[in-house]
N, C-alpha and C positions, 0 to 999 in steps of 0.2 A: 690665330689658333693653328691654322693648317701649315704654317713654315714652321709651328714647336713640337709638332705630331713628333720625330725622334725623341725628344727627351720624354713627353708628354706618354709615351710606350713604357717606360720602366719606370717612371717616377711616378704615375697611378697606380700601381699595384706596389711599390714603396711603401705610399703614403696610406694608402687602406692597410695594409697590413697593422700598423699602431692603433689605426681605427674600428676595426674587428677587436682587436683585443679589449679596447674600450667598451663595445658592445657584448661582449660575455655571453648574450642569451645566443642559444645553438642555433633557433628558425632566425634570425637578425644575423648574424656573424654567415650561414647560410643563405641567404638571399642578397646581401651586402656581396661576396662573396663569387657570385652569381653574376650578378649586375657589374663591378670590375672586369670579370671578364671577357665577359662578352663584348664591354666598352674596347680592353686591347684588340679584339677580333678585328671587331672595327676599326682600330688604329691602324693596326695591321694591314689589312685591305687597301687602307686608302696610299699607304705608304705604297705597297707592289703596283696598285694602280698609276701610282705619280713617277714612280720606277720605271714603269712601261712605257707610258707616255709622254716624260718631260724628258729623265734619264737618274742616273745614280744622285744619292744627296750625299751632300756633308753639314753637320752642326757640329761647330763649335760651342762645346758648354763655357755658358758664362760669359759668352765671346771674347773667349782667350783663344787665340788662333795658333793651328797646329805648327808645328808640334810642341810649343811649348804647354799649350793645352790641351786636355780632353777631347776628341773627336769624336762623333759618333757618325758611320759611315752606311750607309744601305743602299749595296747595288739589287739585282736581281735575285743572287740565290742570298742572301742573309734576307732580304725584305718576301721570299716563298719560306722561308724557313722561319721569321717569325710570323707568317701565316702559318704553319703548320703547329709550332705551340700554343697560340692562344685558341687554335680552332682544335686542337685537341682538348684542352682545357674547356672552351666554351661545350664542347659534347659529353663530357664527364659532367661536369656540374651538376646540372639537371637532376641525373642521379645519385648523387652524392647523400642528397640529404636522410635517404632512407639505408644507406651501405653506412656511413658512416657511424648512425643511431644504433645500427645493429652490431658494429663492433666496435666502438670508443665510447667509455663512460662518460654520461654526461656532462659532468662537471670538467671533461676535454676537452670536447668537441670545436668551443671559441678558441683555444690553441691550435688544433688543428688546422682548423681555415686560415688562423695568422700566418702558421707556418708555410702553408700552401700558397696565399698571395707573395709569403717572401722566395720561396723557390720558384715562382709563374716569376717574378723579377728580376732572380737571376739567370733564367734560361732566356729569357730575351734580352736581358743585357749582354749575355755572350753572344748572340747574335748579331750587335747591334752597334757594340766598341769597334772603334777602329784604335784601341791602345792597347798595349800588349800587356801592361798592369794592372788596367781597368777590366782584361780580359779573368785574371786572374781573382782581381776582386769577385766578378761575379760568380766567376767559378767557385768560389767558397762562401756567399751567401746560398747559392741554388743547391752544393752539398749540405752547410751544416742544418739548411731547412730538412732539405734528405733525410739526413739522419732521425731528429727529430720526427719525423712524416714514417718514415719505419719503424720505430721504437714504442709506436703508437699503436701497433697491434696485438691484436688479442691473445697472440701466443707468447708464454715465459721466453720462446726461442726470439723471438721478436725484437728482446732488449740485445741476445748476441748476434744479431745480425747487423744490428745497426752499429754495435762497438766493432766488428768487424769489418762494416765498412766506412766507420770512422776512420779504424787504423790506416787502413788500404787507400782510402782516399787522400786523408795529409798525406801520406809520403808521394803520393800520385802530385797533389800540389806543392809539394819539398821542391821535389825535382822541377819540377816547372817553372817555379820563382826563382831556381839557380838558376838556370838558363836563360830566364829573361835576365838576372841581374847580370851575369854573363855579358849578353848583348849589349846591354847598357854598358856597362864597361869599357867596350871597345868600341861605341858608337857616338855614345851619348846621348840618347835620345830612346824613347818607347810607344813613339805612333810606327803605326804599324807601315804606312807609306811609307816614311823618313827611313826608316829600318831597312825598306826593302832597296833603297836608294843608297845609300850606305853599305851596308854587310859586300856585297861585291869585292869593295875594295881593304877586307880584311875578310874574307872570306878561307883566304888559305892557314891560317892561323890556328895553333891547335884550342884557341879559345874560345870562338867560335862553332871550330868544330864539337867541343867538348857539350858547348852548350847547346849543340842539334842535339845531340845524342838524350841529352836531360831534358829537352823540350819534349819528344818521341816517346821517351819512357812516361814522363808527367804524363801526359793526354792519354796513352796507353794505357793508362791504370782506370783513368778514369772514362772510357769507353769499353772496355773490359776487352783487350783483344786477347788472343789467346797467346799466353797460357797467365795473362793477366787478369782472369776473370774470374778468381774464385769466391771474391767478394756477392757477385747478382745472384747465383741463384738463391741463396738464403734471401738475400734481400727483397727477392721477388714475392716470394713462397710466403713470409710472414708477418710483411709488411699489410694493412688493412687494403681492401681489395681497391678502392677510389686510388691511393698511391700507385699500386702498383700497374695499373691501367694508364696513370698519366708519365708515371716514370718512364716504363717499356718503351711510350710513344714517342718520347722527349727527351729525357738528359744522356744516354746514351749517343743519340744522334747529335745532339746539341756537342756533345763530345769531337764527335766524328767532324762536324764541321769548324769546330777549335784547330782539327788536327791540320783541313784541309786548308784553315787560312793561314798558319802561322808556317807551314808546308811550303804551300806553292807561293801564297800573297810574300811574304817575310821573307825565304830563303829561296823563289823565285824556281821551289823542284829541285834542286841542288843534292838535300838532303836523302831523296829516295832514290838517286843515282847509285849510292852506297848501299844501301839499307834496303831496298828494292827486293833481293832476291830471300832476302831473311822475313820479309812481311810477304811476301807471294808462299813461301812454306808455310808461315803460322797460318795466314788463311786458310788455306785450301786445308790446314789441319782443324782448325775450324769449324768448317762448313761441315765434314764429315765428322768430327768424335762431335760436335754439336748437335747434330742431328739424330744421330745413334743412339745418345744419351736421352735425348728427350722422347723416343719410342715408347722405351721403358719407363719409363717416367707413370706413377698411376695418379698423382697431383699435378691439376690442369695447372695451377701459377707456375711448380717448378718447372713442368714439359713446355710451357711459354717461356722461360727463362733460359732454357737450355737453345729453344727454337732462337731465340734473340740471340744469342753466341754464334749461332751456324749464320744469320744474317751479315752481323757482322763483320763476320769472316769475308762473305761476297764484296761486300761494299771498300774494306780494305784489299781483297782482289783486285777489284776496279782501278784502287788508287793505288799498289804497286803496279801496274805497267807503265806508269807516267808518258801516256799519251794521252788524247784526245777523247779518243773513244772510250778508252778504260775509263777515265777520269768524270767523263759522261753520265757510263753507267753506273759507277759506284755510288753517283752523286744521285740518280734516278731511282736507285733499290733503297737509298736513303729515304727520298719522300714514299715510295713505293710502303717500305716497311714502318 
């Protein structure tokens, strides 16, 4: 059991998800619901623990060995980082069951928690891939659960926020799947090691280059940096308050650290040699019309929503100076916020 704890991290809350929907009644899809969670905490845990102690894992799914197979990789910061979603997740729970009652019709509510176990499974799948397509997969199970988890709330505005961040989000994943198939192209391959082992040697190529550029903007969209963020605040603001309390903590960040692997792991920092001084402006524009905005603000979700833009801004601060330290602390105001 304790060498399948990687798979055994996303494919429980997989596998509950069909099984919530089965279950239909709200206090059962809710305590079911409940109980997975907490069980990835636990996974979680043991994983950063054996991270500590033994050193980074690799599982091969199915044991088809990389790179011709699926890898799933967990050094230190992906195995704190899926600690940091299911232990968001595991503290939301709790009270979910009375926020949710109060604002999703009954005969919802068993959707709800399905959709929920399937986004708690694709934010720790992106955590957790070491494949740049299997990155991608989960990146579009944890948004279309999204959508659905926003479209759920009580306000008429509710249903345009989430078509709004439908839209904004595929083309966020458009770009991003060109630029992996890009990579592919010229590499042959889509583990994320083999990749980073590879691209070097076609790395001056305007194809490559092309497909930095469509990797940056992808992940961009969907971390909302600025002036790529006009998607959250609606989505904050309307979405039923359980979501928006797990989103804020998670898929942003979860974002941030997509950006940070396919970044430095994939293109070895290459990328922000270029691009460096153009994400150090949009930050620091950021931090301050983000914060400005959110003063005024007389609705606590959207003055959280606007505050989450100005963080952002910091954390991508951090990660245009491509050092050490920058790179440190962007990565510390990440678990920090």
């Amino acid at each position: 059991m304790l060498a399948n704890l990687p798979a055994l991290q996303v494919v429980l809350p997989l596998i509950a998800a069909p099984i919530c929907l089965i279950l239909r009644r709200a206090g059962l899809a809710w305590a079911f619901s409940l109980a997975v969670t907490w069980c990835c905490l636990v996974i979680s845990i043991l994983l950063l623990i054996h991270v500590q102690t033994v050193g980074n894992i690799s599982y091969p799914m199915g044991d088809w060995a990389a790179p011709w197979g699926i890898e799933y990789k967990v050094d230190l910061l992906s195995a704190f980082l899926l600690v940091i979603v299911s232990a968001i997740g595991a503290v939301v729970m709790p009270y979910a069951r009375r926020s949710v009652e109060a604002e999703i019709p009954e005969p919802r509510i068993y959707l709800f928690y399905t959709m929920y176990l399937l986004c708690l499974c694709g934010l720790l799948g992106i955590a957790i891939t070491g494949d740049a397509f299997n990155l991608f997969v989960f990146l579009e199970v944890s948004s279309l659960s999204s959508y659905v988890l926003i479209s759920m709330g009580r306000y008429r505005r509710s249903l345009t926020a989430a078509y709004r961040y439908l839209i904004m989000g595929t083309v966020g994943a458009t770009f991003y799947i060109i630029g992996v198939g890009m990579m592919y192209m010229m590499t042959g391959t889509l583990n994320m090691a083999d990749l980073a082992n590879r691209i070097p040697m076609v790395a001056d190529t305007r194809t490559i280059q092309v497909a930095i550029a469509f990797i940056i903007v992808g992940l961009g969209l969907k971390l909302a940096i600025f002036p790529l963020h006009m998607w959250l605040p609606n989505a904050y603001t309307f979405a039923p308050s359980v979501v928006t309390v797990f989103l804020a903590a998670t898929a942003t960040k979860v974002a941030v650290y997509a950006l940070l692997r396919m970044v430095f792991t994939v293109f070895g920092g290459a990328p922000l040699l270029v691009v460096a001084q153009a994400l150090m402006i949009l930050a620091v524009i950021a931090m301050f019309v983000g914060s400005l905005v959110a003063i005024y603000q007389s609705n606590i979700k959207r003055m959280l929503a606007y505050s989450s833009i100005a963080q952002i801004g910091y954390m991508v601060l951090g990660i245009s100076f491509i050092s050490v330290i920058g790179l440190t602390g962007g990565i510390i105001h990440l678990f920090n916020h």
